[in-house]
N, C-alpha and C positions, 0 to 999 in steps of 0.2 A: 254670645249667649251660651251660658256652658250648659253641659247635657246633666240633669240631675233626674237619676233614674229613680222610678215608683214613686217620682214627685207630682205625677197630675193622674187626673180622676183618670179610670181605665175605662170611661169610652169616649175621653176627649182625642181630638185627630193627632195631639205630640206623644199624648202613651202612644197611643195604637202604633203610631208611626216607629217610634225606638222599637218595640217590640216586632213590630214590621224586620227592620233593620237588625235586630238581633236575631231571629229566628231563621235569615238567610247567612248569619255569620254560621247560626248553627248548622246550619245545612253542610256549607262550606267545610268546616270544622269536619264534620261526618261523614263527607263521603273520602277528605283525606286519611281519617283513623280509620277507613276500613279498607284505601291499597294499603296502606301502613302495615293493618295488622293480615290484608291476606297475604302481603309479601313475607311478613312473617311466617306465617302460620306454611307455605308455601318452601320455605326456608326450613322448616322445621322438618317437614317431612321427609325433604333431600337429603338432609342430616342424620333422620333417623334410618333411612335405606338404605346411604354409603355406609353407614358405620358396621364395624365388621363385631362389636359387641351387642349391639340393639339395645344399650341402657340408657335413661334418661337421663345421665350425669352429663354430656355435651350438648343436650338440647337447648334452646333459647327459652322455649315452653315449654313448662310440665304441668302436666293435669294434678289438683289438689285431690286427693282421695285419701277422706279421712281416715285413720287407723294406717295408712300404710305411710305416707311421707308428711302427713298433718298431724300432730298428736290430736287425740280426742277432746282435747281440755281447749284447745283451741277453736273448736268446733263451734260454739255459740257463738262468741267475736264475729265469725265470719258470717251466720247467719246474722247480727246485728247488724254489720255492715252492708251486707245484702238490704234486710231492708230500707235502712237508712238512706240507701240509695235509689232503690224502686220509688219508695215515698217521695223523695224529693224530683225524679223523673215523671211520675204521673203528674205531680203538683204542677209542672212544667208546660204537660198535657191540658190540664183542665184550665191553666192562664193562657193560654192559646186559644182554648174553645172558647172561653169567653170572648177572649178579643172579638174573634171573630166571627162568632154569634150575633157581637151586640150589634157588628159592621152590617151582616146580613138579616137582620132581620126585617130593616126598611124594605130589602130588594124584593122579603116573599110578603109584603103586605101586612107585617105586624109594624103597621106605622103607629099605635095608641101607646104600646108600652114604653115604660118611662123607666130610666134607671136610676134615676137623683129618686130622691128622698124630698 
């Protein structure tokens, strides 16, 4: 039976279950991007304290700071980007609460609400 995602009602037990199973991939996913990025980020700093110039021309990461290595005109982009991205991270947020909303709601005694239509 192959897996076809945001194909059944979202408080039947195969949603909830894939989204179960995805939300630990994301877990997963997350706590690798952040040895990732502290080894980075840990890396950077070594770099920047051996270096006998202190410029941020050899670093791995450099801070965006607009007007000085961003031009200005670029400036919106990245605040579009920015939000384009929170937006779809909270939306992330709020299909999780529901999930698992709908899951607990039996446990504290909201056994009458109905989510079909």
């Amino acid at each position: 039976m192959p897996i076809e995602p945001l194909n059944a009602c979202p408080t039947s037990r195969r949603f909830r279950r894939q989204l179960h199973v995805w939300f630990h991939v994301g877990v997963g996913f997350s706590f690798l991007a952040m040895i990732v990025s502290l080894l980075l980020l840990f890396g950077n700093v070594l770099m920047y304290i051996g270096s006998q110039s202190h410029t941020t021309d050899d670093l791995i990461i450099t801070p965006l700071v607009p007007g000085v290595n961003v031009e200005l005109a670029h400036v919106p982009y990245l605040f579009i980007a920015l939000l384009v991205s929170a937006v779809i991270h909270e939306a992330g947020h709020a299909l999780a609460a529901t999930t698992f909303v709908a899951a607990l709601l039996p446990l504290l005694g909201f056994d009458s609400i109905r989510f079909d239509s």
